[in-house]
C-alpha positions in Angstrom: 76.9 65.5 153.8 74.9 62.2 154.1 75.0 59.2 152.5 77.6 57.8 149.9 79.7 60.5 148.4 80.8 58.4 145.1 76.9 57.9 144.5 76.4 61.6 144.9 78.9 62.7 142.3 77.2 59.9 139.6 73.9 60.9 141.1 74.9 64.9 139.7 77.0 63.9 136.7 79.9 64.5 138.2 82.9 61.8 137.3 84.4 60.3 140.6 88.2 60.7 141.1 90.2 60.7 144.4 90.4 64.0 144.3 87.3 65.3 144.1 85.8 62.8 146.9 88.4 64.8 149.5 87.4 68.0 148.2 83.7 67.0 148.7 85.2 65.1 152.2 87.1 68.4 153.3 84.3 70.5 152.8 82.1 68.3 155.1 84.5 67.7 157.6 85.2 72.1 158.1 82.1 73.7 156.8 82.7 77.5 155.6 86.0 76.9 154.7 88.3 78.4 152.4 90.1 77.1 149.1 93.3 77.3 150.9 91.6 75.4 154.1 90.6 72.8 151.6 93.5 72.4 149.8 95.7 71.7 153.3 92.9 69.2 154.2 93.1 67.3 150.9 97.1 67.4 151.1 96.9 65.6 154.7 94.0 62.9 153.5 95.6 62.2 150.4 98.8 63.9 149.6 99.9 66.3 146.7 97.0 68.3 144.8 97.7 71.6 143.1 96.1 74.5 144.2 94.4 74.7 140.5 93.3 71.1 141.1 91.4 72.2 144.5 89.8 75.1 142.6 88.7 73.3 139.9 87.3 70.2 142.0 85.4 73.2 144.3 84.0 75.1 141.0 82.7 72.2 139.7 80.9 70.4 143.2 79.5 74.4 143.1 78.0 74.5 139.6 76.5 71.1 140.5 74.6 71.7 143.7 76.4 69.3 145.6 78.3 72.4 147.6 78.1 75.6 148.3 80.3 78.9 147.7 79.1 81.5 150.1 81.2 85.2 149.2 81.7 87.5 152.0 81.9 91.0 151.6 86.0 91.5 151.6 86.7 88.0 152.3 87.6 84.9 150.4 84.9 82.6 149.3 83.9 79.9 151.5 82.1 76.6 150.9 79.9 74.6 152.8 78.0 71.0 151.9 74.5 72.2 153.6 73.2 72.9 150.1 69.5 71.7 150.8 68.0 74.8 152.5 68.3 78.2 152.1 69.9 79.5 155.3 72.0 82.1 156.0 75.0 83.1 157.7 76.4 85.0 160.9 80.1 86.4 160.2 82.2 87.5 163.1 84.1 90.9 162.3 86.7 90.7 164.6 87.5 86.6 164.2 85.9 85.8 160.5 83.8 83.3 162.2 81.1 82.0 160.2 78.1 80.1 161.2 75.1 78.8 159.8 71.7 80.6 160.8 68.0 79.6 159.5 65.6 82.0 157.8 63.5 83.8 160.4 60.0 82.8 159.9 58.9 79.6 157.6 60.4 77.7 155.3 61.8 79.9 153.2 60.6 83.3 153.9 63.4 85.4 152.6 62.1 84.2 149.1 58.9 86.0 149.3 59.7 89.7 148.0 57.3 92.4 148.1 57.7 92.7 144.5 59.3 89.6 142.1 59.8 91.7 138.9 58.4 88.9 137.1 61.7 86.8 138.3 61.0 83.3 139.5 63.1 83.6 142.6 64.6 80.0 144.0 67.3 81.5 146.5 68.3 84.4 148.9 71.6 85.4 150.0 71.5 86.9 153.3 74.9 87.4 155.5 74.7 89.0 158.7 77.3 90.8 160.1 78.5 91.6 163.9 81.2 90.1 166.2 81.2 86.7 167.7 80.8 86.0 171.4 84.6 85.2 172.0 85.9 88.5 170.4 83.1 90.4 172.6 84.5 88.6 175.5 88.1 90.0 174.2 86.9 93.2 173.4 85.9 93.7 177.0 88.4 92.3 178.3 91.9 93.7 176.9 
């Protein structure tokens, strides 16, 4: 996240509170984090938030654009503040991992389908899969 975080809530619509500008903080500080991750971040930077507070605070900085909630198959959600591109991510099996990787080719090449359906398509969601170099390292190493 760059710039002025208060000025990027008004900017979206979104009322300021205290809480909100550490979810929004938390987020940026541990990208592809969990609720849970968020919620012990807030606690430390500002003290007692409910869990339903941390939820809320994430579902709305979602529906807004100013963050992003990634799913992973059979894992919790996970959010992230690069919302300006459309990258994608690498997820460790072994660890849970998960890192940011750019489209391929281009811009935004993963938005170009052979075939559209008549859909106006504005965003791909492409996770790969495989196991980070430190679990490989462990893996051959026992």
């Amino acid at each position: 996240m760059t710039g002025n975080p208060q000025q990027l809530l008004r900017e979206r619509g979104v009322q300021v509170t205290a809480q909100r500008l550490a979810v929004l903080q938390a987020v940026g500080k541990f990208p592809h984090c969990s609720a849970d991750d968020v919620a012990n971040e807030v606690r430390l930077a500002i003290g007692t938030i409910s869990r339903q507070a941390v939820y809320d605070a994430l579902s709305v900085l979602s529906e807004k654009g100013i963050i992003r909630r990634i799913q992973p198959a059979g894992s919790a959600a996970l959010y992230e503040d690069r919302v300006d591109d459309n990258h994608h991510h690498l997820i460790c099996r072994g660890c849970g991992k998960a890192v940011d990787v750019d489209c391929g080719v281009g811009r935004k090449p993963c938005l170009t389908v052979v075939d559209d359906m008549g859909y106006e398509i504005d965003e791909a969601e492409v996770i790969y899969w495989g196991r980070c170099p430190r679990c490989l390292e462990q893996k051959s190493n026992p």
